[in-house]
SEKOLDO-136736 format. One record per residue: residue number from 0; residue in one letter; x, y, z of N, C-alpha, C in turn. Coordinates in steps of 0.02 Angstrom, whole numbers, always signed. Layout:
BEGIN
> NUM/a/X/Y/Z/X/Y/Z/X/Y/Z $
...
//
This chain:
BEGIN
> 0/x/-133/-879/+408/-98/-816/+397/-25/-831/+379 $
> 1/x/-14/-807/+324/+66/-823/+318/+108/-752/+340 $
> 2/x/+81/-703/+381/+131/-672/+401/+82/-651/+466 $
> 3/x/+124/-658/+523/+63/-643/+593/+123/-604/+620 $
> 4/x/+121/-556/+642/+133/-527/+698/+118/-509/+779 $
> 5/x/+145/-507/+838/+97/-509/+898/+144/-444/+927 $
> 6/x/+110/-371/+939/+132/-330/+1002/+220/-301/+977 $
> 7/x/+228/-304/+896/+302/-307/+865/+305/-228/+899 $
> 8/x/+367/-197/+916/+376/-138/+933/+460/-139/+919 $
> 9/x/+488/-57/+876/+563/-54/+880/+557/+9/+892 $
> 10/x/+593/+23/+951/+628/+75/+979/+677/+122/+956 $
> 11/x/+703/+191/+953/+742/+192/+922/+751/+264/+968 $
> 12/x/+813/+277/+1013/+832/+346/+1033/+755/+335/+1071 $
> 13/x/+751/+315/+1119/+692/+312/+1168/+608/+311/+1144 $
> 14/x/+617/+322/+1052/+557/+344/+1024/+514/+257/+985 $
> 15/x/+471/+258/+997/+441/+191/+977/+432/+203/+885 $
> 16/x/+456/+187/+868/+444/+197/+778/+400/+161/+742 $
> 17/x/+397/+76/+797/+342/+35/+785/+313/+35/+851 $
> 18/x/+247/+34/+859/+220/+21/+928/+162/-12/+920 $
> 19/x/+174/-72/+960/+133/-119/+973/+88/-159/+903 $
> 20/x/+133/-160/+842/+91/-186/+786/+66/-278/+791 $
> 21/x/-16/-288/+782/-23/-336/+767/-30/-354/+670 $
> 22/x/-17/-378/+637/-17/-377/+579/-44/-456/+559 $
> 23/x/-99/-456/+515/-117/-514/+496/-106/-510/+432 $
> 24/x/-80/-553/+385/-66/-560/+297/-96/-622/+285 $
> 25/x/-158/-620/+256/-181/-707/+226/-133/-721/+167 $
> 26/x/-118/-777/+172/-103/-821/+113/-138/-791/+30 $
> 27/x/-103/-772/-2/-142/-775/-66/-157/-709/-96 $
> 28/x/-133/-655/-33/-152/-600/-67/-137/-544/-68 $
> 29/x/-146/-484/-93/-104/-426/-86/-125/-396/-32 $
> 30/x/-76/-373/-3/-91/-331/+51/-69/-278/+77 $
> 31/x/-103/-207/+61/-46/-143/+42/-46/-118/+113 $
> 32/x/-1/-101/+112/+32/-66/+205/+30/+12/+198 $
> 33/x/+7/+26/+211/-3/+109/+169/-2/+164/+241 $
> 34/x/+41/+218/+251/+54/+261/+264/+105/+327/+248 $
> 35/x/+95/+369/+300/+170/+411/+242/+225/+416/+276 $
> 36/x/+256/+452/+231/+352/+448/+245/+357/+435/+319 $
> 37/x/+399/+410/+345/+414/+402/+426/+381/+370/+450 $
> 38/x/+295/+335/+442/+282/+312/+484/+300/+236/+524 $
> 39/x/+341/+193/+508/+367/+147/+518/+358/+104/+471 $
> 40/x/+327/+98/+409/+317/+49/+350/+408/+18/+338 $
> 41/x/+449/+60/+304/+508/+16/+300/+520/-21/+357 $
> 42/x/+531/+23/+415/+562/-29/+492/+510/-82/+502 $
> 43/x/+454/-68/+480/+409/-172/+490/+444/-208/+439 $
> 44/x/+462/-182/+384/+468/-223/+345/+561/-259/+336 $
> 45/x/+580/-240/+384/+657/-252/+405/+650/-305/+427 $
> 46/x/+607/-286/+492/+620/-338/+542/+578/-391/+520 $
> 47/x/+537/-412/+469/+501/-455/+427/+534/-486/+409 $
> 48/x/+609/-465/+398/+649/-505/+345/+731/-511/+395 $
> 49/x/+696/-502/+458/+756/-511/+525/+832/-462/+502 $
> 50/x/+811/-418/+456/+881/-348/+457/+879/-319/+526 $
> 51/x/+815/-289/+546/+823/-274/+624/+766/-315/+666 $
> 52/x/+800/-300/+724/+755/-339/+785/+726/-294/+808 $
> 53/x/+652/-325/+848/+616/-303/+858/+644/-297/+950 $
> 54/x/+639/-240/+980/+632/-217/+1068/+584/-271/+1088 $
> 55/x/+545/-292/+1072/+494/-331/+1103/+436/-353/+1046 $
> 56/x/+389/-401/+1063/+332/-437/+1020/+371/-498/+961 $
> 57/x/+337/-532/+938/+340/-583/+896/+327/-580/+850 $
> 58/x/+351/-622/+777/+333/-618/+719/+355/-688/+677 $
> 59/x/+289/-714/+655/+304/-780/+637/+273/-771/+573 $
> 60/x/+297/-820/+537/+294/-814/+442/+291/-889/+431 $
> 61/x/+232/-926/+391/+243/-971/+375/+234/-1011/+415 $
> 62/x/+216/-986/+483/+212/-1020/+544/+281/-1014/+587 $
> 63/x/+311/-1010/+553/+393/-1001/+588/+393/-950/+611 $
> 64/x/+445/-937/+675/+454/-887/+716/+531/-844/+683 $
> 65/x/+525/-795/+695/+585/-723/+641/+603/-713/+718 $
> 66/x/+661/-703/+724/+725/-710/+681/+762/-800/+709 $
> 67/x/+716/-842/+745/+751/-891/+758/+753/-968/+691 $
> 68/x/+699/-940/+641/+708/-1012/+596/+694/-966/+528 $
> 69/x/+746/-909/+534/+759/-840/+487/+786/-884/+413 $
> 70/x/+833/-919/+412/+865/-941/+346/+798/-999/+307 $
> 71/x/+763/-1034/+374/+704/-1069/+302/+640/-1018/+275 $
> 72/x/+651/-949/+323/+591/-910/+298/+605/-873/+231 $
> 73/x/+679/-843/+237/+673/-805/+170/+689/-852/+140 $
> 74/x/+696/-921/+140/+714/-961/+78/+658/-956/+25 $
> 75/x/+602/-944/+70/+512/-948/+31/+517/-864/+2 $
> 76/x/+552/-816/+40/+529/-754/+19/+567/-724/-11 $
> 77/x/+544/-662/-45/+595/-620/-79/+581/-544/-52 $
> 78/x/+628/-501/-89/+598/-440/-59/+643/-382/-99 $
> 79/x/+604/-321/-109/+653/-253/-142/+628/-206/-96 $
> 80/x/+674/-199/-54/+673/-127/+11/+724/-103/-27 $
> 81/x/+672/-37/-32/+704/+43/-50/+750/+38/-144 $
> 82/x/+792/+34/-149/+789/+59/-220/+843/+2/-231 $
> 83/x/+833/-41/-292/+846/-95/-321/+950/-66/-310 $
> 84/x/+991/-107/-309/+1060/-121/-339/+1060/-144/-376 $
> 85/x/+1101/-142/-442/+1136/-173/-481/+1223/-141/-526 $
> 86/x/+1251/-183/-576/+1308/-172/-597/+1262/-159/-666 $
> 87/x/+1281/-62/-659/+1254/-26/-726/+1258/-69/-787 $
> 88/x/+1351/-96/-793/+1387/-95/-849/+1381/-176/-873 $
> 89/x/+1332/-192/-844/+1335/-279/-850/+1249/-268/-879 $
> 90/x/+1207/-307/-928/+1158/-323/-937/+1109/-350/-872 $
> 91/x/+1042/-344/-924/+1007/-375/-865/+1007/-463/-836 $
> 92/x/+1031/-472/-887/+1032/-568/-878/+1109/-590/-831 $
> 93/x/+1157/-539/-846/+1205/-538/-830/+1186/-531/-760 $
> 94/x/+1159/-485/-716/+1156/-452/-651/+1126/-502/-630 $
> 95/x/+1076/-534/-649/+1033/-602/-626/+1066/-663/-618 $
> 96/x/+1119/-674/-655/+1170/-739/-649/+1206/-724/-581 $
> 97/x/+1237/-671/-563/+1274/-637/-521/+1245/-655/-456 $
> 98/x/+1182/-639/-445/+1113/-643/-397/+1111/-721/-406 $
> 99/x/+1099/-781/-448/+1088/-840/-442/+1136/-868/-410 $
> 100/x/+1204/-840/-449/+1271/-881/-410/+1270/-891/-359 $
> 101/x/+1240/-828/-307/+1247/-824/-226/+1204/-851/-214 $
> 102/x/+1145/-867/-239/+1104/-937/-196/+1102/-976/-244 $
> 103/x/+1157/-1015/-259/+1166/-1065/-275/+1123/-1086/-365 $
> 104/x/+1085/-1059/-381/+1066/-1071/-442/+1106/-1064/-498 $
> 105/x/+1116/-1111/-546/+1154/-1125/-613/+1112/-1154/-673 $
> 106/x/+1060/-1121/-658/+989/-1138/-716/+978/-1086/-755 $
> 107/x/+997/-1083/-830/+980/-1016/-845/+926/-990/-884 $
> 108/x/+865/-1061/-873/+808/-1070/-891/+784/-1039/-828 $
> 109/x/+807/-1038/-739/+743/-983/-694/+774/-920/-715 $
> 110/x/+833/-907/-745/+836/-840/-765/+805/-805/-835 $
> 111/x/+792/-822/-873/+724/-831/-930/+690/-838/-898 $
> 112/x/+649/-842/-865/+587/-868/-836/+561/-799/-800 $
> 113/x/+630/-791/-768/+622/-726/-705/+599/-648/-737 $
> 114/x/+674/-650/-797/+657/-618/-838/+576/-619/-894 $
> 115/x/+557/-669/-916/+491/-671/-925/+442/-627/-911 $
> 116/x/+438/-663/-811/+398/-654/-783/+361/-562/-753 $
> 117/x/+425/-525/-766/+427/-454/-786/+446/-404/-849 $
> 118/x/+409/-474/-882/+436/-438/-984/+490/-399/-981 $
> 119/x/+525/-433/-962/+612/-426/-992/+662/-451/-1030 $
> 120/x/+606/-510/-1059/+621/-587/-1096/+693/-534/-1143 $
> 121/x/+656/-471/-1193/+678/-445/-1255/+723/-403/-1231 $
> 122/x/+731/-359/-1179/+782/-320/-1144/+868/-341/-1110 $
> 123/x/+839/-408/-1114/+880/-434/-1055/+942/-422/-1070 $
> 124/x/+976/-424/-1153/+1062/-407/-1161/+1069/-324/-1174 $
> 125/x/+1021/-303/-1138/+1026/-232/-1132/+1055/-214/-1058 $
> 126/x/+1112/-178/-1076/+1159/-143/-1008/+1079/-91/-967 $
> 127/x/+1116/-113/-891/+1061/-89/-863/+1058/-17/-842 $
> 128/x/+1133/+6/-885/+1118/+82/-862/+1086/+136/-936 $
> 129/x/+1068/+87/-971/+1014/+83/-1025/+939/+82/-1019 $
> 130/x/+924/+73/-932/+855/+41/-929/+810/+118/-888 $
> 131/x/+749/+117/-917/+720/+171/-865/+707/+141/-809 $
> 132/x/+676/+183/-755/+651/+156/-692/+630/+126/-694 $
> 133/x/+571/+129/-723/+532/+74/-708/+556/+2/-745 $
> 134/x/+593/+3/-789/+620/-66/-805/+682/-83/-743 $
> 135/x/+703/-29/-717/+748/-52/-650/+698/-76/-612 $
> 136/x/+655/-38/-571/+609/-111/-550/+584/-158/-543 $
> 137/x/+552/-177/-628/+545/-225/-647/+617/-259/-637 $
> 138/x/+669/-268/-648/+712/-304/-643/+732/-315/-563 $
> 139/x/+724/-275/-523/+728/-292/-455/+675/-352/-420 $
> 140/x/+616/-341/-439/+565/-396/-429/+599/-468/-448 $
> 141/x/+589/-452/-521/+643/-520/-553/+695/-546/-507 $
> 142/x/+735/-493/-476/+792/-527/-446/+760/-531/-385 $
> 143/x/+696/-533/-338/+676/-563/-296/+629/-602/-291 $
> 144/x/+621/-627/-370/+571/-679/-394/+618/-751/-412 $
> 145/x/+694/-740/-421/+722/-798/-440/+709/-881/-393 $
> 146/x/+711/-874/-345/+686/-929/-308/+632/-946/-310 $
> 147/x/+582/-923/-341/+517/-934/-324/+494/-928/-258 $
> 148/x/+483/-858/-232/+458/-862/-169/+394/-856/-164 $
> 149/x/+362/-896/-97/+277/-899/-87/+258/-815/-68 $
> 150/x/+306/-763/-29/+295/-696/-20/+339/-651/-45 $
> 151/x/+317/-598/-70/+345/-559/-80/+335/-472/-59 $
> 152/x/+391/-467/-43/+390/-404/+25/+422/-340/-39 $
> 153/x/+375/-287/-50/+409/-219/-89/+382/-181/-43 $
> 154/x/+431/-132/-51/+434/-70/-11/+458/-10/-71 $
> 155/x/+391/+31/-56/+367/+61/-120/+390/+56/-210 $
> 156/x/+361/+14/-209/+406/-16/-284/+379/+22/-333 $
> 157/x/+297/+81/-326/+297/+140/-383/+340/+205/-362 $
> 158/x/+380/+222/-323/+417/+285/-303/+445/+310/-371 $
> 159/x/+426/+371/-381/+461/+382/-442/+446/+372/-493 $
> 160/x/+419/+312/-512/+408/+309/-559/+335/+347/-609 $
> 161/x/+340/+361/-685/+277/+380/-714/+236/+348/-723 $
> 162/x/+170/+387/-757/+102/+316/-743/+98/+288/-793 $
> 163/x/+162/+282/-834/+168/+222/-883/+203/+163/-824 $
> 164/x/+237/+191/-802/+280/+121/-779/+236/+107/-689 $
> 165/x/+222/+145/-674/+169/+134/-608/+126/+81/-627 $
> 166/x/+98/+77/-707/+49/+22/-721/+63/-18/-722 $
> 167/x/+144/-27/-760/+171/-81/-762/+189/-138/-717 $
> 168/x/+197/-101/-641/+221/-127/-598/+143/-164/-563 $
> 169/x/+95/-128/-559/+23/-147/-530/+21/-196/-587 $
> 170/x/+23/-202/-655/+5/-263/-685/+36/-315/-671 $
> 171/x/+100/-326/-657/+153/-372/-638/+131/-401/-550 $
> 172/x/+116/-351/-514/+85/-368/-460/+24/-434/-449 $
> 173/x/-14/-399/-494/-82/-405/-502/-65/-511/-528 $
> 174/x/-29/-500/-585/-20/-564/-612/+32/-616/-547 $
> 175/x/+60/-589/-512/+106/-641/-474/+24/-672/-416 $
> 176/x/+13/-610/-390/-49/-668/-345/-96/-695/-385 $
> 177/x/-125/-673/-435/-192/-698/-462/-173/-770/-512 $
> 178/x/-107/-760/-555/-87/-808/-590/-39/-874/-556 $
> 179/x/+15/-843/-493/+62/-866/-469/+25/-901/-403 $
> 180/x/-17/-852/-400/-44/-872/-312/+37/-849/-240 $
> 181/x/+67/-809/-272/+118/-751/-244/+86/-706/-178 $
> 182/x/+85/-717/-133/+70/-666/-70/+112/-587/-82 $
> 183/x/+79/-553/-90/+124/-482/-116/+104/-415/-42 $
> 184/x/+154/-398/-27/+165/-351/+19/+195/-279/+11 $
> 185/x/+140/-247/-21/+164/-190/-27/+167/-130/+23 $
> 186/x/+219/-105/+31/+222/-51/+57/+211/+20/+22 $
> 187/x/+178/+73/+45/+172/+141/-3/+146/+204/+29 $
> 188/x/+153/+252/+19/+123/+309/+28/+58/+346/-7 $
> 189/x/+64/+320/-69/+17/+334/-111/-42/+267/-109 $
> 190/x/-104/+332/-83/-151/+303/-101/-219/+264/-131 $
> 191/x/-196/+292/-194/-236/+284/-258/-199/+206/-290 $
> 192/x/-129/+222/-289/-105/+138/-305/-126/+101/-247 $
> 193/x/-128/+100/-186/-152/+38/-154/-224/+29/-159 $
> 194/x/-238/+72/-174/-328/+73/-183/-347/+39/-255 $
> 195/x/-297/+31/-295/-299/-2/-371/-281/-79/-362 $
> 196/x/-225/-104/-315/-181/-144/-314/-203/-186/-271 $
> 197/x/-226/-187/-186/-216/-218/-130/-299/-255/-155 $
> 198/x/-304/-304/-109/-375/-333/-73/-384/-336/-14 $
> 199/x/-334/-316/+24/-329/-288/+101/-291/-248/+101 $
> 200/x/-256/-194/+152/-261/-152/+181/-244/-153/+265 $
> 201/x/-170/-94/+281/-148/-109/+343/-132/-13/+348 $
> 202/x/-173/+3/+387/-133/+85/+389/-101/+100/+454 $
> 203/x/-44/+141/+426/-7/+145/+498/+13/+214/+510 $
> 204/x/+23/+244/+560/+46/+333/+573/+58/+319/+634 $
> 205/x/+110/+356/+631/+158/+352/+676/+194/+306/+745 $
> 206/x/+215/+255/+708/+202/+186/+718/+151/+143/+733 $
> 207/x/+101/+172/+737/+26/+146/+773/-5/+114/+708 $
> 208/x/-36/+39/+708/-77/+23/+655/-149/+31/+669 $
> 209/x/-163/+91/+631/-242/+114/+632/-280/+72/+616 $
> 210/x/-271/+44/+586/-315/-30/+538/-284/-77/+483 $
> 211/x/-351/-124/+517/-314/-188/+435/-382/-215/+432 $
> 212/x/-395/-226/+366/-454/-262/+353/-455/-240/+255 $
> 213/x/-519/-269/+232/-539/-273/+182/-555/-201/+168 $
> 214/x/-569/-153/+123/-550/-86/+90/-630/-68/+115 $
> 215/x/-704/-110/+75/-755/-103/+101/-754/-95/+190 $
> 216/x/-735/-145/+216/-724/-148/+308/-707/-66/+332 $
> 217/x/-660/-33/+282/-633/+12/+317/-682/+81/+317 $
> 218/x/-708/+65/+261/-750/+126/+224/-817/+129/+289 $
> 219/x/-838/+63/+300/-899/+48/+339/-878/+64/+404 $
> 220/x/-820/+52/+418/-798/+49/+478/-807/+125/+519 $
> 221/x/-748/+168/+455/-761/+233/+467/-838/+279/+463 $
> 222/x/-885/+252/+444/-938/+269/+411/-938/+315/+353 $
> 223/x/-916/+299/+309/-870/+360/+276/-923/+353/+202 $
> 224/x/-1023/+347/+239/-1031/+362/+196/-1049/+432/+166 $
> 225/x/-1070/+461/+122/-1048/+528/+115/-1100/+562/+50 $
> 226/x/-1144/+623/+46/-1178/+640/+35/-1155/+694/-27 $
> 227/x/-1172/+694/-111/-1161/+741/-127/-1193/+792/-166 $
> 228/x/-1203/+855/-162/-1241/+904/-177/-1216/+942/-252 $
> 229/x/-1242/+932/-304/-1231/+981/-369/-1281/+1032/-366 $
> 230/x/-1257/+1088/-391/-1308/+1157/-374/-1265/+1217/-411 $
> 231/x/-1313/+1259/-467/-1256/+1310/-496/-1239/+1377/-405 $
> 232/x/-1275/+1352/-384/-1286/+1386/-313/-1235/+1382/-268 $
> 233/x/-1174/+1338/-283/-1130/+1287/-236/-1108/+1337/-171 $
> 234/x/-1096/+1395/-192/-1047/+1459/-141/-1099/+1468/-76 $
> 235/x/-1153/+1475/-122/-1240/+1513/-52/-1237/+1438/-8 $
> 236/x/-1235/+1373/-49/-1274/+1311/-11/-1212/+1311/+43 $
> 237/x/-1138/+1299/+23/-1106/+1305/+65/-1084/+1338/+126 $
> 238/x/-1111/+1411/+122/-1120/+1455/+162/-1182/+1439/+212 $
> 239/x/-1238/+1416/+181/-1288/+1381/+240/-1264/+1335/+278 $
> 240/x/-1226/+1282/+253/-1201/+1224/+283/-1152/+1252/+340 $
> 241/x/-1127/+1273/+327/-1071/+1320/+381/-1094/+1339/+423 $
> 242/x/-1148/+1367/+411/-1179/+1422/+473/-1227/+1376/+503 $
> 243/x/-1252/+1303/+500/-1263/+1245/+541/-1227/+1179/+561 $
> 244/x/-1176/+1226/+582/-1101/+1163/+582/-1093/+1102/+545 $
> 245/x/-1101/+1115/+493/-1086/+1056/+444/-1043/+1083/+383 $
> 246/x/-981/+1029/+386/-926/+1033/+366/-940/+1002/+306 $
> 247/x/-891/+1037/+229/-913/+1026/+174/-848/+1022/+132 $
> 248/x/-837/+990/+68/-786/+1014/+27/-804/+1000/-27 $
> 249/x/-779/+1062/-72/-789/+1093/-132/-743/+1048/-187 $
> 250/x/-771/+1000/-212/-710/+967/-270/-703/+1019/-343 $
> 251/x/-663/+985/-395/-645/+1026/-462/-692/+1006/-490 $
> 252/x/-739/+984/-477/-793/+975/-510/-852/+1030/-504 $
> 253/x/-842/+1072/-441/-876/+1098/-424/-951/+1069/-369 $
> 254/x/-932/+994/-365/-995/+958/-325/-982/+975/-239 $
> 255/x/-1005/+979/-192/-1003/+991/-140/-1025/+918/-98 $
> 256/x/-959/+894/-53/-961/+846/-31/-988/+854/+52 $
> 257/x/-1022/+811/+87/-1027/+810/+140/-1003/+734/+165 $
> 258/x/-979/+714/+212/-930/+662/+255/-954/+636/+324 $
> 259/x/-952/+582/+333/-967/+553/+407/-1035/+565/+428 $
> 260/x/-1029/+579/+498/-1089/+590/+518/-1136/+632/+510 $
> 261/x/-1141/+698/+476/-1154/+726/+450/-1186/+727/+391 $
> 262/x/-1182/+691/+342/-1191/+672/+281/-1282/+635/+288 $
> 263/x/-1309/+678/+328/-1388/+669/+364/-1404/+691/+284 $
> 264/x/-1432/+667/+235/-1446/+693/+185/-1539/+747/+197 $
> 265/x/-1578/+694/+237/-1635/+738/+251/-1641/+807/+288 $
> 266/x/-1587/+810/+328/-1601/+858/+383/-1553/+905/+338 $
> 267/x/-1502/+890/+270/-1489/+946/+236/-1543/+983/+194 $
> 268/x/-1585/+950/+173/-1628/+963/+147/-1687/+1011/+165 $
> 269/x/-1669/+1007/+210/-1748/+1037/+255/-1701/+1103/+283 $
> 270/x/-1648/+1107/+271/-1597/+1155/+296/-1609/+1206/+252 $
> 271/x/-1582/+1178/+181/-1575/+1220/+128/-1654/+1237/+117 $
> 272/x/-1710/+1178/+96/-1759/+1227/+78/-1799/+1291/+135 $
> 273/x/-1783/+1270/+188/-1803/+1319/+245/-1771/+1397/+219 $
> 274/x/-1719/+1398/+192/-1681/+1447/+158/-1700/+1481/+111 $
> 275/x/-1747/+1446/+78/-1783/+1420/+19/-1728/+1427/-46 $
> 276/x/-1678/+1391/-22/-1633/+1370/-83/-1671/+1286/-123 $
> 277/x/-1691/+1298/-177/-1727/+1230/-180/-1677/+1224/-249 $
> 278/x/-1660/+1251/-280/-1620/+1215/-349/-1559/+1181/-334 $
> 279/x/-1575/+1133/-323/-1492/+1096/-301/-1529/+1018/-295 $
> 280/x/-1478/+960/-325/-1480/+876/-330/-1430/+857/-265 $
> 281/x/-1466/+808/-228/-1417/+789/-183/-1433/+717/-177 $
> 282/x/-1382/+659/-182/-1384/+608/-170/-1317/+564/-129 $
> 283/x/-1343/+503/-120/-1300/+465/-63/-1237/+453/-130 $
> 284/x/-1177/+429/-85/-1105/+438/-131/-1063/+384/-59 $
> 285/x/-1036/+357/-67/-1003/+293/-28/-922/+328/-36 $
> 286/x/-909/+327/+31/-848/+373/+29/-793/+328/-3 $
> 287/x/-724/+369/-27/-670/+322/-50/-595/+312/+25 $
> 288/x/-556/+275/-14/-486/+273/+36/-489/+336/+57 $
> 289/x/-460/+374/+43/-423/+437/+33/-475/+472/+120 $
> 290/x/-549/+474/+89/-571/+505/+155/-576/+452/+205 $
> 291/x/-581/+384/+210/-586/+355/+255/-508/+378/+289 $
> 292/x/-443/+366/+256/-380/+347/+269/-384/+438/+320 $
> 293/x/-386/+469/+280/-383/+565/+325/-435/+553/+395 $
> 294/x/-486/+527/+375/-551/+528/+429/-506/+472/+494 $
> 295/x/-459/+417/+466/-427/+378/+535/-377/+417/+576 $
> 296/x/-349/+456/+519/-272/+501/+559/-303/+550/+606 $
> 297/x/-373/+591/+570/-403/+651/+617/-410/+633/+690 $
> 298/x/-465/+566/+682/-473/+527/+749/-421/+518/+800 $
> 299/x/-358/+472/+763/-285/+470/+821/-285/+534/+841 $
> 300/x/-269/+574/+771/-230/+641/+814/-277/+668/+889 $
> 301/x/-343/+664/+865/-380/+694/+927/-392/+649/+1009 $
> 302/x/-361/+580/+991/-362/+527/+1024/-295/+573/+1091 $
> 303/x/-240/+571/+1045/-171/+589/+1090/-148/+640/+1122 $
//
């Protein structure tokens, strides 16, 4: 594991913001941290990079322990928490020299390179208050790609941006682990990009980590497999389903979904034709993120 955590918790005004996270990150691969606004995703990812300390628990990287052998860890890592800096009025190659000076680099072949490595090769004597977002991003990566680090820590690096440049950033992703062999740590709210992007998976609400595992693991985990019904009938079938406690939702498609345990496909069947509703297709459907990720929060909430 190149990023382990044990029992990490930060306090804040008596309120736990992180509580009790164990966090495992293998070597090699993306791994999206996915919850929403507030739930402690930035504050793990601080104290990852020893900005804040943790009230209690451990966190070792690389094998090394944070915050006591802190200067050889980020030497390996890089990182863009929250929204890139730079000097508008200076280019992009320019802002990157600026960034090398302070750790020591005077190569202006890793700055080509960096630039490269987020097709900025052709932009680069372009002033950066010339650049859209998403090329500010891209250039923020760059400037936490200059060392070559084995991890790299973003904290929501599609915010904002459109699904031209959202791609852009998942392609650039995609190429640092698969081409680079880059450990990538994304943080996000949105779940359709980590569902495009990650090969694992860490969800967290309200400081609590609901899960971590492989995307399949979670789906199985939750049982989130899920049953769906087409029928020009959809309003009547749903109204049966209701009136035998079974919970349903109506997509823009007009297909009628059934979820979890429920998703008994035979005993719907024998429901509806008892009704003698018989014109309607119903088959098995393997649930996605989205309902597993709602189906983990329902559970806490009813847990507390």
């Amino acid at each position: 594991m190149i990023i382990e955590t044990k029992g990490v918790t930060k306090t804040y005004n008596h309120v736990d913001v992180v509580n009790e996270v164990d966090m495992l990150v293998p070597e090699g691969e993306i791994y999206g941290f996915l919850g929403p606004n507030g739930s402690g995703k930035t504050t793990m990812m601080r104290m990852l990079l020893g900005l804040v300390r943790p009230n209690r628990g451990s966190i070792r990287m690389f094998g090394k322990k944070m915050p006591d052998d802190r200067i050889s860890i980020l030497a390996k890592t890089g990182a863009l928490i929250e929204k890139p800096s730079y000097y508008d009025h200076l280019d992009a190659r320019d802002n990157l020299r600026v960034l090398a000076a302070l750790r020591g680099i005077d190569d202006n072949r890793i700055i080509d390179r960096a630039l490269e490595r987020v097709s900025l090769h052709r932009a680069g004597r372009k002033k950066v208050k010339s650049y859209s977002l998403g090329m500010k991003q891209r250039l923020g990566i760059a400037s936490a790609m200059l060392h070559n680090p084995r991890i790299l820590l973003l904290d929501e690096p599609t915010n904002g941006l459109d699904p031209e440049g959202i791609y852009e950033i998942r392609e650039l992703i995609h190429n640092l682990s698969r081409k680079e062999g880059v450990t990538v740590l994304i943080s996000s709210h949105l779940l359709g990009e980590v569902e495009q992007a990650a090969s694992r998976i860490g969800i967290i609400y309200n400081g609590n980590l609901l899960f971590q595992g492989k995307m399949n693991e979670l789906l199985t985990h939750q049982k989130m497999d899920s049953c769906v019904i087409e029928s020009s009938m959809s309003r009547l079938i749903i109204d049966v389903l209701h009136t035998n406690d079974i919970q349903t939702i109506l997509d823009r498609e007009g297909k009628i979904h059934v979820r979890g345990m429920e998703a008994d496909k035979d005993r719907i069947k024998k429901i509806l034709t008892e009704r003698g509703l018989t014109n309607f297709h119903i088959y098995n459907s393997m649930g996605t993120l989205e309902d597993a990720y709602l189906e983990l929060i329902r559970s806490y909430k009813v847990s507390v």
